[in-house]
N, C-alpha and C positions, 0 to 999 in steps of 0.2 A: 504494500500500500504506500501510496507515495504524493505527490503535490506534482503536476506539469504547469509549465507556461511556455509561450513563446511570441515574437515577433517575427510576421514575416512583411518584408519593406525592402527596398533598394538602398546598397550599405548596411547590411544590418548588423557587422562588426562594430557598429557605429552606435549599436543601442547595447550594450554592453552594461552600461549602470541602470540602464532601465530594467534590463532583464536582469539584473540582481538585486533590484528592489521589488520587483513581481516573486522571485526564490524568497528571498526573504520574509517576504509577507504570510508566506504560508510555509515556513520553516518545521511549525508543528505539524505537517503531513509526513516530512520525512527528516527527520531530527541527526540519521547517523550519516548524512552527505551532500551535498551539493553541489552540483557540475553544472557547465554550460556549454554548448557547441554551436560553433556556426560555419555556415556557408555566405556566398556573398550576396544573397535576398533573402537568410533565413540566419533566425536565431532562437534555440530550443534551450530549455531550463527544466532542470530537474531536480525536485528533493526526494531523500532515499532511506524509504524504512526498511531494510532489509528482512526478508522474509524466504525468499528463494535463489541461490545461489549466491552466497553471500561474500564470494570472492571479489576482486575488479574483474572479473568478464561478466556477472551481472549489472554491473554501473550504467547508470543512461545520464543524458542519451547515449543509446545505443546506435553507432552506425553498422548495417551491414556487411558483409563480405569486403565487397568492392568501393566501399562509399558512397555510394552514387543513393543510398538510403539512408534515410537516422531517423530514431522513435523515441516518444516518450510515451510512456504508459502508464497509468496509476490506475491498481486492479488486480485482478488476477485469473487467470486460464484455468480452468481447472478440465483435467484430463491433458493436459497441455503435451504428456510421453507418449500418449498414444497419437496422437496427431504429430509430431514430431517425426515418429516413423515412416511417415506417407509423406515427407517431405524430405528423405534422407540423401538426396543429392546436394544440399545446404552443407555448407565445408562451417559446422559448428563450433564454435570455441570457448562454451560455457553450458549450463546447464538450466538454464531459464526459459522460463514461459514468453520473455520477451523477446526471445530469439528467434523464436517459432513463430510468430506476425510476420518477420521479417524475413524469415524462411517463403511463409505463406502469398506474402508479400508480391514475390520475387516471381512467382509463378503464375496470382489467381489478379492483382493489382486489387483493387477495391471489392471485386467478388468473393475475397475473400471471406467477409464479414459473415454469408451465411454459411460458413461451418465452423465460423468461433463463438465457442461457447464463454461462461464465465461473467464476472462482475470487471464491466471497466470503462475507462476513456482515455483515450489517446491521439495523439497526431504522428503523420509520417512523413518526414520530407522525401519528396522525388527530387533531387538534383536535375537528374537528363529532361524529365519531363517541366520541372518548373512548376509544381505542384506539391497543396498541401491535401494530403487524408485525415479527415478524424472523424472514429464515431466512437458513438454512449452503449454502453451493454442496452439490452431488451428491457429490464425493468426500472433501470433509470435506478442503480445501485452506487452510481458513480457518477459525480458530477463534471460540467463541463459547463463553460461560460467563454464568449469572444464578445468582441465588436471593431468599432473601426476607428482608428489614433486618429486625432485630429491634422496628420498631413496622409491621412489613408492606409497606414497602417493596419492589419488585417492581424490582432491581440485575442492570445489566448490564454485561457487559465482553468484551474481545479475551484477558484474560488474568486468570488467577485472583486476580494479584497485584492486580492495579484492585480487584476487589471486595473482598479485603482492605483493602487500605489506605482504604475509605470507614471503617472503623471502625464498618459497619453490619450486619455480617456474625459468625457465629460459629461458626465450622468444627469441625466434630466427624471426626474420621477414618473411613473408612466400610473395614470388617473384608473385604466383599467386592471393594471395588478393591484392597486391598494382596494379599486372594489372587492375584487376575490377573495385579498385579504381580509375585510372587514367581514363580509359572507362567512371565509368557510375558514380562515383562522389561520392562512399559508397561502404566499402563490403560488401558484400554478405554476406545476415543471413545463409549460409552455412559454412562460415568460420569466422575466426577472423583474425586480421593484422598478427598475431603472429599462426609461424607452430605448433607448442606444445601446443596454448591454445584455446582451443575449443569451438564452440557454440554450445547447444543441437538445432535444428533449429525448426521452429515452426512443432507445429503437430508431433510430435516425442517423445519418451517414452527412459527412459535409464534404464538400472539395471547394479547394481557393486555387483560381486560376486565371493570372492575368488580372485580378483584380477584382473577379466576378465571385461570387458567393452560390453554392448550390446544393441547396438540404432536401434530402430525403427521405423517407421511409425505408427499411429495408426488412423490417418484420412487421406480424399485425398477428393478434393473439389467435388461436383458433376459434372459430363460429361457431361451430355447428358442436352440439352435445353427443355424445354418444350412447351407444344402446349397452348395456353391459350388466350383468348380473351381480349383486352384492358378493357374491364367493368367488368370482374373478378378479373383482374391480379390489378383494382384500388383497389377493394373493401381486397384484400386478401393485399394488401400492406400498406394501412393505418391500418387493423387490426394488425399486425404483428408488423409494426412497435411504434404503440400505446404499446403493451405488451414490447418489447424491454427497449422502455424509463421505464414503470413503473417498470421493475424489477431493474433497472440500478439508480431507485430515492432511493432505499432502503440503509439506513445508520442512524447512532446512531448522525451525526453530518451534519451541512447544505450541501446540494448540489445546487451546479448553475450551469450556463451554458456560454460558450464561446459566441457570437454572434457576427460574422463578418457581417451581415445585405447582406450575399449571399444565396443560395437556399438551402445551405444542413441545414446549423446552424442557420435560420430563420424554417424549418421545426422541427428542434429537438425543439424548444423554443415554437413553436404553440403546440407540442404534449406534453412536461412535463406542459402545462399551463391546460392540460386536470387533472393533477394530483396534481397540486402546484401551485395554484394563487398567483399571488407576489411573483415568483422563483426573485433569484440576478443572473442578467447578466451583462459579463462584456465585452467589445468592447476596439478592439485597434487599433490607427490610426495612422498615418503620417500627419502633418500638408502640406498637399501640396495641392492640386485643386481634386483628385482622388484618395481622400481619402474616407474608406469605413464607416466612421462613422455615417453620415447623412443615410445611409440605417439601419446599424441597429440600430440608435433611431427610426426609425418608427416604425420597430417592435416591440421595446423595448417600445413604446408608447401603441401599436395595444392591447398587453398580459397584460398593466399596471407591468411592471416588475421593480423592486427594482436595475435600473441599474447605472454601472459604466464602464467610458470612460479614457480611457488612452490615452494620447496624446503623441506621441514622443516628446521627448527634443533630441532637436539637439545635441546629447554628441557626442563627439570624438570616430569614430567608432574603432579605435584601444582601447579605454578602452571597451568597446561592447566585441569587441572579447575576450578581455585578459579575462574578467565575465565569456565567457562561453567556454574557454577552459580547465579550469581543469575537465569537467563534460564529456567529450568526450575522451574515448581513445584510441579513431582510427580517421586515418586522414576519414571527415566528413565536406564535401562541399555545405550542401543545407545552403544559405545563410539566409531561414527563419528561422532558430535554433535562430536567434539574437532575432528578434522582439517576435518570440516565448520566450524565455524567458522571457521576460521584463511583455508580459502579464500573463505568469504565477507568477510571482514575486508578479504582480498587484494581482492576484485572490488570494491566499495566504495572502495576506493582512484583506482579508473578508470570505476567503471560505478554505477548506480542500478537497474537493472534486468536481470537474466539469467536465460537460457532453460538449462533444466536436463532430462537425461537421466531423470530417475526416471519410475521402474513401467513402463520396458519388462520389466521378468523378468514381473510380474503379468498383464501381458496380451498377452504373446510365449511364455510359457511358459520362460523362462530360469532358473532355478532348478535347480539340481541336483539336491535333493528332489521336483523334479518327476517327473523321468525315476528316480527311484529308486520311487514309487507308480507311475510306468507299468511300472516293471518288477517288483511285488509286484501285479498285478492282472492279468497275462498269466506267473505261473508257477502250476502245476500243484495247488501247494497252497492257492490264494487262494478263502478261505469252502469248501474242501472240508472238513466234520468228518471223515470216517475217514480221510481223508490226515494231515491234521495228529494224529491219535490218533496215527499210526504214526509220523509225526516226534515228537511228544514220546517217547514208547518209545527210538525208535532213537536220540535224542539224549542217553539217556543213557551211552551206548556210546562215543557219536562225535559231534563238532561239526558243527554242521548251517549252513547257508548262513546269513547276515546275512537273507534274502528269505525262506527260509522261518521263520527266529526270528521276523522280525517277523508274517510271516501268521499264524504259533501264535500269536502277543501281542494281535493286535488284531483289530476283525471287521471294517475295512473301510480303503480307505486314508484315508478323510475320519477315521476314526477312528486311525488313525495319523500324520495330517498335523494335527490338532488335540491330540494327547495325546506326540508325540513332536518333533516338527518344530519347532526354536526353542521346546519348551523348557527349562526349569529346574530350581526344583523341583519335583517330583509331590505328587500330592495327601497320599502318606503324609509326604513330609516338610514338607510346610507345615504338617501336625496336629504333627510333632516342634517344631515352632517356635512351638507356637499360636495357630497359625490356621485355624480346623476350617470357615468359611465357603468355597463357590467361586460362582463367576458367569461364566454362560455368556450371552454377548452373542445380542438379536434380526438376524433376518437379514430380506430382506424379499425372500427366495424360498428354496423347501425345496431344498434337497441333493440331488440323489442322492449316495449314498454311495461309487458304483463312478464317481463321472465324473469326469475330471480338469479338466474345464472348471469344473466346480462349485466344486473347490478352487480355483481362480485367482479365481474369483467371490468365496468366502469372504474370500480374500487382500485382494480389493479394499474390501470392508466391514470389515475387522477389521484387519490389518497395516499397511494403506497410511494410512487415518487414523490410526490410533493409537499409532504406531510413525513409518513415515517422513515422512507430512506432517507432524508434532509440531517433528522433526525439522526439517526444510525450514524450518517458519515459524520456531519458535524461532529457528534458528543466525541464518538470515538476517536476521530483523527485529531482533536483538540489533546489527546492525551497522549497521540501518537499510537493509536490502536488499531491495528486492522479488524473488523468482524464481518464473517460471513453468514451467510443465510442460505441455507440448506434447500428451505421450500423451495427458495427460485430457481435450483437448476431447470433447466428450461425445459427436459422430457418428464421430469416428476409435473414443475408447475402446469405443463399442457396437459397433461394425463388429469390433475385435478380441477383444472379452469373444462373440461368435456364429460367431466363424471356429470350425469341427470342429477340435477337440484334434489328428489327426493333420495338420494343417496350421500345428501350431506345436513339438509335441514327437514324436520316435521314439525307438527305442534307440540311434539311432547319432546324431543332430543334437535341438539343441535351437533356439529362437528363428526356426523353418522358413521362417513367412511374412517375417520380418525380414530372414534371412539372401537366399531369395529374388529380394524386392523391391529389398534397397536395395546387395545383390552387389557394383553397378555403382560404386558411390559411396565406397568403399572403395579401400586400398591392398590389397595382396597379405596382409600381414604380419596388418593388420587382421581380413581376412578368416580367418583361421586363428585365430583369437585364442580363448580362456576364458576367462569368468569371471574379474577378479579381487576382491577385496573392499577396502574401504577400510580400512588401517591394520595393523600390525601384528599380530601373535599375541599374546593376553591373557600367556601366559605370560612373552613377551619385555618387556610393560608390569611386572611384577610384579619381573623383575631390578631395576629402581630400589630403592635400598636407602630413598630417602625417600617412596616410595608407602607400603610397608612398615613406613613408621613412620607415617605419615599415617594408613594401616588401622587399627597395631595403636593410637594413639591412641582409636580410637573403637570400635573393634571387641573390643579387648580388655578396654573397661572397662568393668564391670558397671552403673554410673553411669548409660552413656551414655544419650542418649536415647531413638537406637531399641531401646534392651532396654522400655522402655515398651509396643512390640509386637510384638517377638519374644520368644525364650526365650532369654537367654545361651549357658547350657550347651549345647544343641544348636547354636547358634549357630555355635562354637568347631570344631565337627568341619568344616565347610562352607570352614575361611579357609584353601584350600588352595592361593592364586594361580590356581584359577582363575576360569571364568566366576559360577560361583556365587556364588564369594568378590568377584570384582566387581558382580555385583547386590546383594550385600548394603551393601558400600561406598556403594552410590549411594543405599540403605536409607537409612541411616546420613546423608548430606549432609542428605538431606530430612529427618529426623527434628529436625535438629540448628537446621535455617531453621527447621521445624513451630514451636520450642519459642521460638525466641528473640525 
């Protein structure tokens, strides 16, 4: 896992302290090196957490054989030796997954993309051809950010701060990602805060040529659901996902595992235990009555794992935030980023590399809002209009079910699970706050609007980058952590984005094929478990009486910065401790970085 940047410009020998203030600015992605290479219209930067060959013939950039190629990549291949073999005309001189791009490179040019697997993003310089490559993994696990210097310069980076800090760059606030953000509480892995500086979005391919800029698609999730019987679909899902973890154990230094003692990250810990007896797991809790630690010691007892337990200390949540605000630089409201760091800080203490439970709910159907659209699209009133005439009627009389309010509210659950589901504020009150712009992100497959497969689909395009991988990377590479995610290998996640919706959610279970498959691998206690969330109730955050001076500091004063784009006065009805009043907060941090 690592940090890239680059300029590519005429003279780019010439930008040499630029691209060492882009390295530096995100120094925490790769803390054990720092290189720089150039050609005479390109110049590439690299920081290097070492993970996979950890010699100097793993060092990037890497150029290929003959020169005429050099990469940077922040990521990782996994399966990388077997792919390497079908590429064995490549004169190799190290032992790394980056060498196999450049291998791959050499023979397929940009076609390559559809047979690498893995979490990444990268860029490639062609010398002969005068050409830059880069694209983002499929689930958008790896960030990547460009835009254009102010004498045309074509700037890239791991992180928005890189391109800032060239001093090439001149960010203008863009009206439609702070709508999305006030909505749904993140922007959009389609955009950035900023109109001029760009995200490649996952699953997307770019080439610079001449000047000219051309993004792509080069995946799209699969459509269509499959037919398959619950005693296939177990046996095809523990094989899948057993190969997932073992390509994902592969590295020159220890790998462990995250274990919150819930259903996804007690399963990844029973399948790497298939491959590594006395894996290190580490667990993090909150000292309060429901706290998640006593389930994953059982586990952590069940595997005999080499584990560690982190307990919150009750620190001042205002020093919590101030930690992990320079690592974010876009206002960024999911309130786990806190406790998520704290246990990444913890694994870094023991580990360089851990395997991590996220986006079982996405593609097991775990969600609780899930099973609430399956239960508003199998009751009576769902898209019937003379039914729902007769419940507004009788509702004025008498209070009508939560399920049929919302079927009177919306016309679909895709349209209830986008307009209600994690969010915020609505569109009338983003106009009270002025901000009359909205942005609805592309998909690269239509909806149906009645399927609940579809919504776990949407989830996986829009939530899961833009939201929880942000998340992931942020926390982690802020400690200089790599973690990976199991679920996403791309034959498990397909295999589980095509299982029939009633093979993951009913009204009585949720997570069906999970629960299922992995039954066996579980403790009792385990097995009976829900859902729990990471951290505290917003409300229980907002007792600190120095949040609350911290808020009213910036929130109260008309000065501040983010009243630049919001409205004060409407502002003020919103600071109610709760979620809202904390999205605005985190408004608020960003505006305050924005300016200074």
């Amino acid at each position: 896992m690592c940090g890239i940047a680059g300029i590519i410009t005429r003279n780019a020998r010439n930008y040499s302290q630029e691209l060492q203030k882009m390295t530096d600015a995100i120094a925490h992605r790769g803390p054990d090196s720092a290189h720089h290479e150039y050609y005479d219209n390109a110049a590439l930067g690299h920081r290097r957490l070492s993970i996979i060959d950890l010699s100097e013939n793993g060092k990037q950039p890497m150029f290929s054989n003959n020169q005429k190629e050099c990469i940077v990549l922040n990521g990782e291949i996994y399966g990388y030796q077997t792919i390497k073999k079908q590429y064995g005309e490549y004169p190799y001189r190290g032992s790394s997954d980056t060498e196999v791009i450049l291998a791959m490179y050499q023979r397929k040019k940009e076609k390559l993309i559809h047979d690498l697997p893995g979490m990444f993003a990268f860029s490639i310089w062609d010398e002969e051809l005068q050409q830059l490559f880069c694209a983002r993994d499929r689930f958008g696990e790896k960030p990547f950010y460009y835009t254009t210097g102010k004498n045309g310069e074509f700037i890239f980076a791991s992180e928005i701060k890189a391109l800032i800090a060239s001093g090439l760059a001149n960010p203008e606030v863009d009206q439609e990602a702070l709508s999305h953000y006030l909505q749904y509480g993140y922007v959009s892995t389609y955009q950035s805060i900023y109109k001029n500086i760009h995200t490649l979005p996952p699953a997307h391919l770019l080439i610079w040529k001449n000047g000219e800029i051309k993004v792509l698609r080069y995946y799209s999730l699969p459509k269509k659901d499959r037919q398959i019987s619950l005693s296939d679909a177990k046996e095809e899902f523990t094989s899948l996902l057993k190969n997932a973890v073992k390509k994902q154990l592969i590295a020159d230094v220890e790998v462990g595992s995250f274990l919150s003692g819930g259903l996804d990250s007690s399963s990844i810990v029973a399948m790497v235990n298939e491959f590594l007896p006395n894996q290190t797991t580490i667990s993090f809790g909150y000292d309060h009555e429901d706290s998640e630690l006593k389930y994953a010691r059982e586990i952590a007892e069940k595997y005999n794992t080499r584990h560690v337990e982190i307990h919150e200390k009750k620190e001042d949540l205002v020093w919590g935030i101030l930690k992990v605000n320079p690592f974010l630089d876009e206002p960024f409201a999911d309130r786990s980023c806190l406790p998520h760091f704290e246990i990444c800080k913890a694994a870094r203490n023991n580990l360089t590399v851990v395997l991590s439970g996220d986006v079982g709910d996405e593609l097991f159907g775990g969600y609780s809002f899930y099973k609430v659209e399956n239960e508003l699209r199998k009751h009576f009133s769902y898209q019937n209009l003379i039914t729902q005439f007769g419940l507004k009627l009788y509702q004025k009389f008498r209070e009508t079910s939560f399920i049929s309010q919302k079927n009177i509210q919306y016309n679909s659950i895709l349209d209830f699970h986008q307009n209600e589901v994690r969010n915020f504020f609505d569109e009338n009150q983003r106009k009270q706050l002025g901000i009359t712009e909205n942005y609805s992100q592309p998909y690269s497959f239509k909806a149906d609007e009645n399927s609940l497969n579809d919504i776990m689909r949407t989830d996986l395009e829009k939530f899961v980058p833009g939201n929880m991988m942000v998340k992931s990377d942020r926390m982690a590479m802020a400690n200089s952590l790599e973690v990976r995610t199991p679920f996403l290998d791309v034959d498990f996640a397909e295999f589980c984005i095509q299982l029939p919706d009633q093979l993951k959610i009913n009204s009585e279970q949720d997570k069906i094929i999970l629960r299922e498959s992995m039954n066996s691998y579980w403790t009792e206690t385990i097995r009976n478990r829900n859902k729990q969330g990471f951290g505290l109730n917003i409300e229980n955050w907002f007792e600190e009486e120095s949040l609350l001076m911290f808020s009213d500091d910036m929130l109260k004063n008309k000065n501040h910065q983010v009243f630049n784009y919001i409205d004060f006065n409407t502002s003020q009805k919103f600071l109610d401790k709760g979620q809202k009043h904390w999205n605005l907060l985190q408004l608020a941090l960003w505006a305050e970085k924005n300016h200074s």
